[in-house]
C-alpha positions as a Markdown table, in Angstrom:
| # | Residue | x | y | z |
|---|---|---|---|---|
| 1 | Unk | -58.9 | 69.7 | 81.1 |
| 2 | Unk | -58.8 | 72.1 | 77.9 |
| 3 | Unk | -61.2 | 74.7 | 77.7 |
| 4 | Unk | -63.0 | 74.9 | 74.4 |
| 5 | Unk | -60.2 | 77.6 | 72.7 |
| 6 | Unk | -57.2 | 75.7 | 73.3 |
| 7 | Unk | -59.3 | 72.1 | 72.4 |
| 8 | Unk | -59.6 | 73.8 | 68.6 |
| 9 | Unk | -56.3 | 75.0 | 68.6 |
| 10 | Unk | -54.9 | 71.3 | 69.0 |
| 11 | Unk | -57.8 | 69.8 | 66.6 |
| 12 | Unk | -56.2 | 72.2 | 64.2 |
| 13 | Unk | -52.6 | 70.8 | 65.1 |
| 14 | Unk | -53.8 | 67.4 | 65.1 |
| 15 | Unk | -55.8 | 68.4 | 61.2 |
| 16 | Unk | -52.2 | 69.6 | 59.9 |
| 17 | Unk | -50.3 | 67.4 | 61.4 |
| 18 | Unk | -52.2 | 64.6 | 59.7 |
| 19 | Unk | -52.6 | 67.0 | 56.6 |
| 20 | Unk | -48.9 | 67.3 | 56.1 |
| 21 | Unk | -48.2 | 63.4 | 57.1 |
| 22 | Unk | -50.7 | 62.4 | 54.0 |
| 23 | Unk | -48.8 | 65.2 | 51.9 |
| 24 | Unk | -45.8 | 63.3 | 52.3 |
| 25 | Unk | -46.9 | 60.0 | 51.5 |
| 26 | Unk | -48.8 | 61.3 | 48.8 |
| 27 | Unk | -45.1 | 62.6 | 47.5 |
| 28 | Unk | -43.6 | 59.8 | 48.3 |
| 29 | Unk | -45.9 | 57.5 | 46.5 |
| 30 | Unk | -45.3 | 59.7 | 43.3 |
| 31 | Unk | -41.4 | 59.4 | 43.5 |
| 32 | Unk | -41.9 | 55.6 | 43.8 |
| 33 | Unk | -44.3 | 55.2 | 40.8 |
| 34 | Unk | -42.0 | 57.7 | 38.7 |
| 35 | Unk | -38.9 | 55.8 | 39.5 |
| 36 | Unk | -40.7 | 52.4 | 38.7 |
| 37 | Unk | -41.3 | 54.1 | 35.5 |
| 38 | Unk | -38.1 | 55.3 | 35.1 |
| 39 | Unk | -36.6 | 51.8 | 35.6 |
| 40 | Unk | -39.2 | 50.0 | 33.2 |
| 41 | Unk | -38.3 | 52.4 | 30.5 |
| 42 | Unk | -34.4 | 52.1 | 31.4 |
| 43 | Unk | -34.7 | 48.0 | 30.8 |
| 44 | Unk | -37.2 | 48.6 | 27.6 |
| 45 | Unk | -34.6 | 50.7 | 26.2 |
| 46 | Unk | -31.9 | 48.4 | 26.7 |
| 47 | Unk | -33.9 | 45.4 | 25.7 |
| 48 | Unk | -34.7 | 47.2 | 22.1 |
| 49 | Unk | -31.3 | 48.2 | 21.5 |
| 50 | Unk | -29.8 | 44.5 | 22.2 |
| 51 | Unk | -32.9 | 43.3 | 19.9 |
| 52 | Unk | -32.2 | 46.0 | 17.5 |
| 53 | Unk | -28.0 | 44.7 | 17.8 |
| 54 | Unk | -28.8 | 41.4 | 17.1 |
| 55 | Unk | -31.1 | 41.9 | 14.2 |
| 56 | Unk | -28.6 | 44.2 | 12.6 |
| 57 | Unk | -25.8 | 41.6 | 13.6 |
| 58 | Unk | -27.9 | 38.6 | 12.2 |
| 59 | Unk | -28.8 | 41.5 | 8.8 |
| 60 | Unk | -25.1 | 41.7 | 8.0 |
| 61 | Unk | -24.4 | 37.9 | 8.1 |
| 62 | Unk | -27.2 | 37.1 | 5.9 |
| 63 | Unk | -26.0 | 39.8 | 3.1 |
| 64 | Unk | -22.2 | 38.8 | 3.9 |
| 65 | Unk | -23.7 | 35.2 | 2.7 |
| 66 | Unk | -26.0 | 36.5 | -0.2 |
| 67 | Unk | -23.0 | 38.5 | -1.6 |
| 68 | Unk | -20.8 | 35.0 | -1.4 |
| 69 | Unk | -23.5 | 32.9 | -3.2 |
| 70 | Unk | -23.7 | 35.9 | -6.2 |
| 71 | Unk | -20.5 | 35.1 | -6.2 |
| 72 | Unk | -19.9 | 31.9 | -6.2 |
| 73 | Unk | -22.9 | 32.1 | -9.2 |
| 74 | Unk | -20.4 | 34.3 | -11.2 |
| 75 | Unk | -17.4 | 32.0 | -10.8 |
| 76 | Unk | -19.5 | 29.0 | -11.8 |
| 77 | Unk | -21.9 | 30.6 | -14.4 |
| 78 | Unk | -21.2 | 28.4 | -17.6 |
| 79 | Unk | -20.8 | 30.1 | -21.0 |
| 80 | Unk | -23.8 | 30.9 | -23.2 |
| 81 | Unk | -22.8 | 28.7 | -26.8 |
| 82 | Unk | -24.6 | 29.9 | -29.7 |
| 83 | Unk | -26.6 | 27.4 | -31.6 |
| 84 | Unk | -25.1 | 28.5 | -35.0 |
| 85 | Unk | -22.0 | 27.9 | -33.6 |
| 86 | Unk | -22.3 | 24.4 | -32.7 |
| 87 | Unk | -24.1 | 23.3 | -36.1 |
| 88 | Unk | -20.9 | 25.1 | -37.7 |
| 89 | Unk | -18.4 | 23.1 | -36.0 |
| 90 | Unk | -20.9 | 19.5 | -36.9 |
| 91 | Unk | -20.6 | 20.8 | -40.4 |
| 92 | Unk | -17.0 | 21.6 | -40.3 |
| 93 | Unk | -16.2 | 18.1 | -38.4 |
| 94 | Unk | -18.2 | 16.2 | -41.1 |
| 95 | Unk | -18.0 | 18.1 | -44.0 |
| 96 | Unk | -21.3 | 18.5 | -44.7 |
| 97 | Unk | -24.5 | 18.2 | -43.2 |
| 98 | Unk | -26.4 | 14.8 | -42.5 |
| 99 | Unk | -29.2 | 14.6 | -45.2 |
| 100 | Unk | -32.1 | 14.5 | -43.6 |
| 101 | Unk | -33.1 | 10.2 | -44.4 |
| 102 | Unk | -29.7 | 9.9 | -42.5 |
| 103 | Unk | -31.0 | 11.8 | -39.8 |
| 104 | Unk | -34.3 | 9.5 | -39.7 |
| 105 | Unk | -32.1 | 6.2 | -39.8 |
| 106 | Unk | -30.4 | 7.2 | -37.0 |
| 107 | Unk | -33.4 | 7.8 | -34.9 |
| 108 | Unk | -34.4 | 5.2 | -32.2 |
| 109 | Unk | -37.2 | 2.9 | -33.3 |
| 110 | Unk | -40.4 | 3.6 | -31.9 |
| 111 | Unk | -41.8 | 0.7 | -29.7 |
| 112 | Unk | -45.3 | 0.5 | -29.7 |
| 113 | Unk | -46.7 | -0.7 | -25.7 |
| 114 | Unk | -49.7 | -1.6 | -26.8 |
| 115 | Unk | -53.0 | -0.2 | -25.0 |
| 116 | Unk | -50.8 | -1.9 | -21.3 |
| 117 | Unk | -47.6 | -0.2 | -22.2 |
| 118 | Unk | -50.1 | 3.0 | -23.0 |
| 119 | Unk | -51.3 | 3.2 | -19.6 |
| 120 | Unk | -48.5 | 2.2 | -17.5 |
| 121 | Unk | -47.0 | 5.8 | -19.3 |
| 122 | Unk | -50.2 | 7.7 | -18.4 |
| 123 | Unk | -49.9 | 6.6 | -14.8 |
| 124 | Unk | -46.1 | 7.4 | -14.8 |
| 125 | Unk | -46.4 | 10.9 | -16.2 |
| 126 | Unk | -49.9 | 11.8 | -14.2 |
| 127 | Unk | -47.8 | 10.9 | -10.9 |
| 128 | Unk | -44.9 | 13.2 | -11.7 |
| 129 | Unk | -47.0 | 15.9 | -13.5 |
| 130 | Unk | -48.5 | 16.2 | -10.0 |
| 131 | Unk | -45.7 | 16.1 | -7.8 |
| 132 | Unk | -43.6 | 18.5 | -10.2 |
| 133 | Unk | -47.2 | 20.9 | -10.1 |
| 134 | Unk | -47.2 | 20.7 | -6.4 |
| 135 | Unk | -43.7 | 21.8 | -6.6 |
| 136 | Unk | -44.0 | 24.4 | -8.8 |
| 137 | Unk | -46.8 | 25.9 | -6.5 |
| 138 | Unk | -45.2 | 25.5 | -3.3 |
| 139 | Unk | -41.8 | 27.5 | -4.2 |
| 140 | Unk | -43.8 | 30.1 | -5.7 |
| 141 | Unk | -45.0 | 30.4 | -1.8 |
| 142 | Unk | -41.7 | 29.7 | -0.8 |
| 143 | Unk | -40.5 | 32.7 | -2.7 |
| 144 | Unk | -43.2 | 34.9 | -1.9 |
| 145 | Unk | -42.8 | 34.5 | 1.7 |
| 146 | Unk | -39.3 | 35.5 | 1.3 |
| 147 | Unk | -40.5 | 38.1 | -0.6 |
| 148 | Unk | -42.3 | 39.9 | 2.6 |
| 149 | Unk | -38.9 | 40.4 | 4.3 |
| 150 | Unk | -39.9 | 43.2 | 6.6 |
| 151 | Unk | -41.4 | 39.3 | 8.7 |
| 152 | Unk | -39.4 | 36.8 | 7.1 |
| 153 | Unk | -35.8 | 38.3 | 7.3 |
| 154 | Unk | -34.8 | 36.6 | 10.7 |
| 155 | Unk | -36.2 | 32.8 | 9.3 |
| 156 | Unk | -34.6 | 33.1 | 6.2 |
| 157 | Unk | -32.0 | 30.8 | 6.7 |
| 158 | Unk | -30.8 | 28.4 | 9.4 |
| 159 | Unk | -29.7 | 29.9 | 12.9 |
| 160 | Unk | -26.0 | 29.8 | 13.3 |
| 161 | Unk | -23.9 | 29.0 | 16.5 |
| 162 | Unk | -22.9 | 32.4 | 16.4 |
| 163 | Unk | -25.8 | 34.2 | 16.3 |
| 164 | Unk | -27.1 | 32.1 | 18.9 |
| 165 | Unk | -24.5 | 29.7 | 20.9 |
| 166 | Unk | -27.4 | 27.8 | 22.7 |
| 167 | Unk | -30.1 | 27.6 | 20.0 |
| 168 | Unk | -29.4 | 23.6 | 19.4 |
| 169 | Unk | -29.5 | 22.9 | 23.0 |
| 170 | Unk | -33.1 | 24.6 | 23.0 |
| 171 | Unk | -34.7 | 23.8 | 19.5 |
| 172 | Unk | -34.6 | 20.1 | 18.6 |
| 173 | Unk | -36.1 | 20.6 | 15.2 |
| 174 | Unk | -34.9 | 23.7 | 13.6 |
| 175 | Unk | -36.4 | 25.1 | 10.8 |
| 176 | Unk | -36.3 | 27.9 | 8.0 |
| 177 | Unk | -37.0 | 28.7 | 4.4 |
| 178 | Unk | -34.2 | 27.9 | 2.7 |
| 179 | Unk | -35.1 | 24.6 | 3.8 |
| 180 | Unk | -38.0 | 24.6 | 3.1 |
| 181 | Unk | -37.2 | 25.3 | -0.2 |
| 182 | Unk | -34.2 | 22.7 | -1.0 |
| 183 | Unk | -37.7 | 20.0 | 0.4 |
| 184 | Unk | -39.7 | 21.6 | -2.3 |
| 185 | Unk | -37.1 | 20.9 | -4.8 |
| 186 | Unk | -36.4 | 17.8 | -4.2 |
| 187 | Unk | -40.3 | 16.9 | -4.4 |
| 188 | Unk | -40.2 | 16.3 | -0.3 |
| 189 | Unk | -43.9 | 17.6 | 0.3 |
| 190 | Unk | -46.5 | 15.4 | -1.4 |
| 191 | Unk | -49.2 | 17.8 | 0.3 |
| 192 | Unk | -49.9 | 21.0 | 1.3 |
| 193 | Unk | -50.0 | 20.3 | 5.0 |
| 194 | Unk | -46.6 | 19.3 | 5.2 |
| 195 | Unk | -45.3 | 22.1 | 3.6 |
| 196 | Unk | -47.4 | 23.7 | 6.4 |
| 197 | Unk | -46.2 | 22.0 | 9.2 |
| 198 | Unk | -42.7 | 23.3 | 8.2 |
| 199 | Unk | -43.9 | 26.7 | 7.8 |
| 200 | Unk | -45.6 | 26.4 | 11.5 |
| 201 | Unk | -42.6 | 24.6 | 13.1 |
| 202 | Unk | -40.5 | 27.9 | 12.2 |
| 203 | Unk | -43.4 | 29.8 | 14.6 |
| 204 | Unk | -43.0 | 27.5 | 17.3 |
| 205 | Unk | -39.3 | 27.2 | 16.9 |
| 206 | Unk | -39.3 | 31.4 | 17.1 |
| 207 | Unk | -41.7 | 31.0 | 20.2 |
| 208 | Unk | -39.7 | 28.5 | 21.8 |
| 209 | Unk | -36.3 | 30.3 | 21.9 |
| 210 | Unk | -37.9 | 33.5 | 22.3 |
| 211 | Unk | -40.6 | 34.0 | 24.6 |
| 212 | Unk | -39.5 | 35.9 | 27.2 |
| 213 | Unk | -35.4 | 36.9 | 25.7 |
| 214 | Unk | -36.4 | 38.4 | 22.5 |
| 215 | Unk | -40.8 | 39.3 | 22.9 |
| 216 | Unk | -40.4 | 41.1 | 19.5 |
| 217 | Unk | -39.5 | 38.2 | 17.3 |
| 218 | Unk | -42.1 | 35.4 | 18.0 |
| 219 | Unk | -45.1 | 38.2 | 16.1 |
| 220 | Unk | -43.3 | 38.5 | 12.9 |
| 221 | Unk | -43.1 | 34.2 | 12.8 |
| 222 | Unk | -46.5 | 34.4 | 13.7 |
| 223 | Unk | -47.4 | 36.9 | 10.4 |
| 224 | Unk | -45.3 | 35.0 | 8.4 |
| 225 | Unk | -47.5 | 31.5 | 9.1 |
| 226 | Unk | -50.9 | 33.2 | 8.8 |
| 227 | Unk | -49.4 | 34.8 | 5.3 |
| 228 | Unk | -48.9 | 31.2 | 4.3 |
| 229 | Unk | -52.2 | 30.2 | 5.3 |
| 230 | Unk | -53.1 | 33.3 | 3.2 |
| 231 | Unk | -50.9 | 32.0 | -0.2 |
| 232 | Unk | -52.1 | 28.4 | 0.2 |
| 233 | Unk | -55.9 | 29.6 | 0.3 |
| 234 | Unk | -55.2 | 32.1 | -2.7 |
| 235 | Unk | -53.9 | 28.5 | -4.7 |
| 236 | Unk | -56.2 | 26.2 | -3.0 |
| 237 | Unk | -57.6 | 25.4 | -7.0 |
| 238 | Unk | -54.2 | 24.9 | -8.5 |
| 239 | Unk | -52.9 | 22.8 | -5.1 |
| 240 | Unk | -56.0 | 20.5 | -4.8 |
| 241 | Unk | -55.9 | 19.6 | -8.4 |
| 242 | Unk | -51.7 | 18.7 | -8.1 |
| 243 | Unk | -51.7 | 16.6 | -5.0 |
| 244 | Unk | -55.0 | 14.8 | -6.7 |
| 245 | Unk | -52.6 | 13.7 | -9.5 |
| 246 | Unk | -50.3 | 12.5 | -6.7 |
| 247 | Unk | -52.9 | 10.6 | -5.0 |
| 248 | Unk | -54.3 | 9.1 | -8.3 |
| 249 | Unk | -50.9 | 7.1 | -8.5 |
| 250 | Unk | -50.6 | 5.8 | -4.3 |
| 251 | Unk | -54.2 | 4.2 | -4.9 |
């Protein structure tokens, strides 16, 4: 039996004891959550410098292959003739120039369609005024996208197997905007959705691979889509009235 002295005197051990066990865990809860910490930081820093490696690997390719298309430009630039020149040399081959009625009679003869023949031109020329308008408008996008390279600089051209050994194992329909911009060339698009589509399978494509490798990278695709939406909203006028001239010829 403890008398009442010595009962406070082991509350008061019991209080400290307790006191100094909660201290400890407290501290010992602290370390933890600071070494966590630590460790997160440790892997974000590592992360950003492999990201900011491959960027700067995938920077130095691209301006390797800019600097060998200017040139190849250079090498294959043909020479600027000067149009005096040229009707010099017809002079000098003929020894004088062709009188003009000469000129006339060699001229093709006119064939006149008739009001048939008249239409069957309109239709021609309305269907390839609108696809070479549509275009025209689309590479302007094209460029302008290519333009905002602080997002577009890692889709600007197709992914190699060195910059990324298992990309075709992962993306079955790659995409970027030099691409993009050989199909608008060639008259590929016959609407401003497709050229979309591309635009939006680049996004996907950047999701896909890297989602979860490379969190950075799938944003700047996303910015660089919703500036597209942006461009094709800015031209909607110029667009619809194109791809109606295309339409006017498929009916």
């Amino acid at each position: 039996m403890y008398f009442p002295t010595e009962a406070a005197k082991k509350k008061a051990r019991d209080d400290r004891r307790l006191g100094e066990e909660q201290e400890k865990r407290r501290i010992e809860e602290s370390a933890r959550r600071l070494y966590d910490k630590e460790i997160r930081m440790a892997k974000e820093r590592e992360r950003r410098a492999e990201l900011k490696k491959y960027e700067a690997a995938i920077k130095q390719e691209r301006e390797e292959e800019l600097q060998k298309v200017k040139k190849n430009k250079m090498m294959h630039r043909s020479p600027q003739i000067n149009n005096d020149y040229l009707e010099d040399s017809r002079t000098r081959r003929f020894g004088k120039r062709m009188p003009e009625r000469d000129q006339g009679a060699k001229r093709r003869p006119t064939v006149d369609l008739g009001s048939y023949g008249g239409g069957y031109a309109s239709t021609t020329k309305r269907h390839k005024g609108g696809e070479v308008g549509l275009a025209n408008i689309l590479e302007r996008i094209v460029e302008s996208l290519k333009d905002r390279i602080e997002i577009s600089y890692l889709f600007l051209k197709p992914v190699s197997k060195k910059e990324a050994p298992d990309y075709r194992d992962i993306i079955e329909h790659p995409m970027d905007l030099s691409t993009i911009k050989v199909k608008v060339r060639n008259m590929e698009y016959k609407s401003r959705e497709q050229f979309r589509q591309d635009v939006r399978q680049i996004a996907f494509n950047a999701h896909k691979y890297n989602d979860g490798r490379n969190p950075d990278i799938p944003p700047l695709a996303d910015e660089l889509l919703n500036f597209c939406d942006y461009m094709l909203v800015e031209n909607e006028e110029s667009l619809t009235e194109a791809e109606a001239g295309i339409e006017y010829t498929d009916m």
